[in-house]
C-alpha positions, 0 to 999 in steps of 0.5 A: 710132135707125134702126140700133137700129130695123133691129136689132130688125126683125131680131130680129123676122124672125129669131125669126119665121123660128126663126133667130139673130142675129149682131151684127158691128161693125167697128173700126179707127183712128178717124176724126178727122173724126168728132165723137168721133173725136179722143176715140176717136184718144185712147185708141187712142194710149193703148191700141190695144184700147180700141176692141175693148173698147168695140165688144165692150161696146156689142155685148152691151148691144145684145143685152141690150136686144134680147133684153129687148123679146122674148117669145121666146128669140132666140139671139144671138152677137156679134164685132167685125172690124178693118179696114174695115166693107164687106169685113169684114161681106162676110166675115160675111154669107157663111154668113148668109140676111139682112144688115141694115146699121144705121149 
């Protein structure tokens, strides 16, 4: 819930500011200490790019859901990184004015 409420916060800054919105999620070898992380170690044994997939399909319903709540169009691109979250979203926040990390 508070990662979905920093989202739309941004969306909310970014429209009112004219700017876009880049989601970025990161993926890597699941973490079996994670609840869910011995399901997620599972189907990365089965198939490495599941994770990908499934970051990839979260991505674009988060921006499905934010677009819907606004009043305004709001440009909206999306990408998933592999490797660990800090250096990567470093990577993406290098061209960006905001970062919002939502966990």
């Amino acid at each position: 819930p508070a990662g979905r409420a920093a989202l739309h916060w941004a969306a909310d800054l970014a429209r009112a500011r004219g700017m876009g919105l880049s989601l970025v999620r990161t993926v890597g070898l699941p973490s079996l200490l994670r609840a869910e992380g011995l399901v997620e170690q599972l189907a990365y044994t089965i198939d490495p790019g599941a994770l990908k997939d499934w970051a990839e399909e979260d991505l674009a319903e988060l921006a499905a859901e934010v677009r819907a709540a606004a009043d305004a169009p709001l440009p909206i691109t999306w990408h998933t990184a592999s490797g660990r979250g800090g250096p990567r979203l470093v990577d993406a926040a290098g061209a960006a004015s905001l970062l919002v990390v939502g966990v």
